[in-house]
C-alpha positions in Angstrom: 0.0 0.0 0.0 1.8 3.1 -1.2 0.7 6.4 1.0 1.6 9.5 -1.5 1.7 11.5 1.4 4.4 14.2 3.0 4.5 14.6 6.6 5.2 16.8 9.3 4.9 16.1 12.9 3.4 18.9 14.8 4.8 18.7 18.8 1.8 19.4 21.4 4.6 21.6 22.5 3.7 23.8 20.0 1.8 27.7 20.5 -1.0 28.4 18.4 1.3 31.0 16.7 3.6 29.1 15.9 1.4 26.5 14.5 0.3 28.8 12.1 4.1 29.9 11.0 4.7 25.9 10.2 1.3 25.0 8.4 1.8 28.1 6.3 5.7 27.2 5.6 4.7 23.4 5.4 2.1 24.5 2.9 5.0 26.2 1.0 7.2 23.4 0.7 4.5 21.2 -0.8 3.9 18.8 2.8 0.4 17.9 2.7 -0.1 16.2 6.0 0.2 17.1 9.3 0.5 14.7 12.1 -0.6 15.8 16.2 0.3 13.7 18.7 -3.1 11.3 20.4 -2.6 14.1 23.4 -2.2 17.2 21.3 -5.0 20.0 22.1 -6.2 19.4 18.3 -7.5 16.3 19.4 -9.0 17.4 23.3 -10.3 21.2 22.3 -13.0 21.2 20.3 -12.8 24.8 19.5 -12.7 24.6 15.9 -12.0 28.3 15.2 -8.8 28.4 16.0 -6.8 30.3 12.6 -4.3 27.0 12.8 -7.1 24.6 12.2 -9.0 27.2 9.5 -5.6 27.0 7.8 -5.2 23.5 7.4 -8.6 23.4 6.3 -7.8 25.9 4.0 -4.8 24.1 2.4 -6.5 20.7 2.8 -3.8 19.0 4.5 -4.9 15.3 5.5 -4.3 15.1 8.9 -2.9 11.8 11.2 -2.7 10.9 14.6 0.7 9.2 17.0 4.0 9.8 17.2 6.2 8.9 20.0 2.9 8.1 22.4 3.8 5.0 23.6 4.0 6.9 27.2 0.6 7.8 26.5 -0.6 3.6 27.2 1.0 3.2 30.6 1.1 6.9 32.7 4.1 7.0 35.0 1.3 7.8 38.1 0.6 4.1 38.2 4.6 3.1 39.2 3.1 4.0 42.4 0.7 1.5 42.4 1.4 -1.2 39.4 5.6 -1.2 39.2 5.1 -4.8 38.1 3.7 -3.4 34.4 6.4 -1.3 34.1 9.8 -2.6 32.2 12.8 -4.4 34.7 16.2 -3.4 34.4 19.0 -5.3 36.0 16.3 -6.5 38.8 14.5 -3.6 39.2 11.6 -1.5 37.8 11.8 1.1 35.8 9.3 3.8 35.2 11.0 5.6 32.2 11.0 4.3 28.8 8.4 1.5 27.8 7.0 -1.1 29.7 6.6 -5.2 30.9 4.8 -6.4 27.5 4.6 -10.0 29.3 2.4 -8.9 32.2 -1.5 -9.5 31.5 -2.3 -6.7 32.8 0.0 -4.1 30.5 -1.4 -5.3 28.0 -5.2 -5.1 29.2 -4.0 -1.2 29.8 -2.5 -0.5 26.6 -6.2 -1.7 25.4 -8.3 0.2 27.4 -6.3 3.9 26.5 -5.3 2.9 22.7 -9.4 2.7 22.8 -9.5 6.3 24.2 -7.4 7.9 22.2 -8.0 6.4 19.0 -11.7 7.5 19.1 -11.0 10.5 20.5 -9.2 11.7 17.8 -10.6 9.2 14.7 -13.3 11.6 13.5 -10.6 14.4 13.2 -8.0 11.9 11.2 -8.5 12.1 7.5 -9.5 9.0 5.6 -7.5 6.5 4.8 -6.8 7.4 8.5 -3.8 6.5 9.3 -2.1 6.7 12.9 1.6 6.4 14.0 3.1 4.5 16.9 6.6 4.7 17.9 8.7 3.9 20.8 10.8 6.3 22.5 13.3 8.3 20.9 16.7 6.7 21.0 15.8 4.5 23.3 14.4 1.7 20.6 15.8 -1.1 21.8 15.3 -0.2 26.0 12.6 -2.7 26.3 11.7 -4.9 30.0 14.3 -7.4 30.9 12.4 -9.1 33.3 12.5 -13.3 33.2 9.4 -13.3 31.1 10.2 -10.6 29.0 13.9 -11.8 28.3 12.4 -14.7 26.0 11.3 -11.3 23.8 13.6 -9.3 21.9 13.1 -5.8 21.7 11.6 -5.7 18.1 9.2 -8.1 19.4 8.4 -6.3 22.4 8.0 -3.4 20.2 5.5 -5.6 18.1 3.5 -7.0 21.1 2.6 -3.3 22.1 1.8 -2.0 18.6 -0.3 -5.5 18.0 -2.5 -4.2 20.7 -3.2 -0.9 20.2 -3.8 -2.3 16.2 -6.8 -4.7 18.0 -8.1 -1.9 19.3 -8.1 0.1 15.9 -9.6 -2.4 14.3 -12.6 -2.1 16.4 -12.9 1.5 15.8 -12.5 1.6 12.3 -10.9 -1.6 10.3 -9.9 0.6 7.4 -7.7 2.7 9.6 -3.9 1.6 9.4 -1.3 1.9 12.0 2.1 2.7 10.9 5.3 1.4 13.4 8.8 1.1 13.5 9.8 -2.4 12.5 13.1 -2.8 14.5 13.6 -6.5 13.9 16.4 -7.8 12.1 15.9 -11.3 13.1 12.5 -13.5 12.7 9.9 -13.1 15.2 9.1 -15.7 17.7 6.5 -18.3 16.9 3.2 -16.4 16.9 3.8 -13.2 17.0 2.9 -11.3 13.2 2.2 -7.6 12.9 -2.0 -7.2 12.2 -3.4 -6.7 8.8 -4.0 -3.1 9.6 -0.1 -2.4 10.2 2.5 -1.1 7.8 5.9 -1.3 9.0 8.4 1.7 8.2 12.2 0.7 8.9 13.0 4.5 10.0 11.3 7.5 11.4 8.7 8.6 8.4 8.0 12.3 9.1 10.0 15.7 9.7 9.7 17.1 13.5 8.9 20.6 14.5 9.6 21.8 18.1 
């Protein structure tokens, strides 16, 4: 499936001024979609009016959801509660960068917020909507360690996670396509495929603004 589409990645960092400075240059260097992470304002406020939302309008940009949001599944609050769903380092638990994609209950709540956020922002995403899903920056391969885990390698790990969230896509809208960072360089284990609404991308697809 070949997406003719140029992207650039919006931070939720980003003032509303300064949104409107990089959808008008963005428009002038021929991108024609911009991507909002599932926790930017575009998604939460719905305050249409705003000039940076007219403009896009106004330039028809098709607009996508994700980037790095992988924090977005398990929120650091629940270390003080859950530290057995966060990733194990050396022994211990670590609430930075990823996650324990062996423990049952990770996985039941990367279901339950991929859920939330993807229909939160799905009527906003353009058709074909496609979302983006990618672990932390430069810390790709910083996956849980833990004696469960271990049997996992980090691609896989990576692949469990985005597997999920996928499921829960697919309920939404079974059209919609996720697209993830395929880290593996080596087969995966027995069992574990991307889903039929993944595309795999072997480096970061889109330009960044701060």
């Amino acid at each position: 499936m070949k997406l003719e589409r140029k992207r650039l990645y919006i931070s939720k960092k980003t003032g509303l001024k300064e949104r409107i400075k990089i959808i008008n240059s963005a428009a002038a260097e021929k991108y024609n979609t911009v991507i909002f992470s599932l926790d930017d304002d575009f998604f939460k406020n719905r305050n249409r009016n705003q000039k940076y939302i007219k403009l896009l309008k106004h330039y028809s940009f098709n607009i996508e959801a994700g980037g790095r949001d992988f924090p977005l599944f398990i929120p650091k609050w629940l270390y003080l509660f859950r530290r057995d769903i966060f990733r194990m380092e050396e022994g211990k638990r670590k609430m930075n960068h990823h996650f324990c994609t062996t423990n049952p209950q990770t996985i039941s709540y990367i279901k339950e917020r991929a859920a939330f956020l993807f229909s939160r922002s799905i009527n906003e995403v353009t058709p074909t909507r496609i979302f983006h899903l990618l672990p932390d920056e430069g810390h790709e391969n910083t996956w849980c360690s833990c004696p469960a885990c271990r049997a996992f390698s980090p691609a896989e790990q990576n692949l469990i996670t985005v597997n999920t969230a996928a499921d829960a896509l697919a309920n939404l809208d079974p059209e919609a396509k996720i697209l993830y960072l395929d880290l593996g360089t080596e087969a995966e284990a027995p069992g574990i495929t991307p889903r039929k609404n993944m595309l795999a991308e072997k480096s970061t697809i889109f330009c960044v603004t701060s």
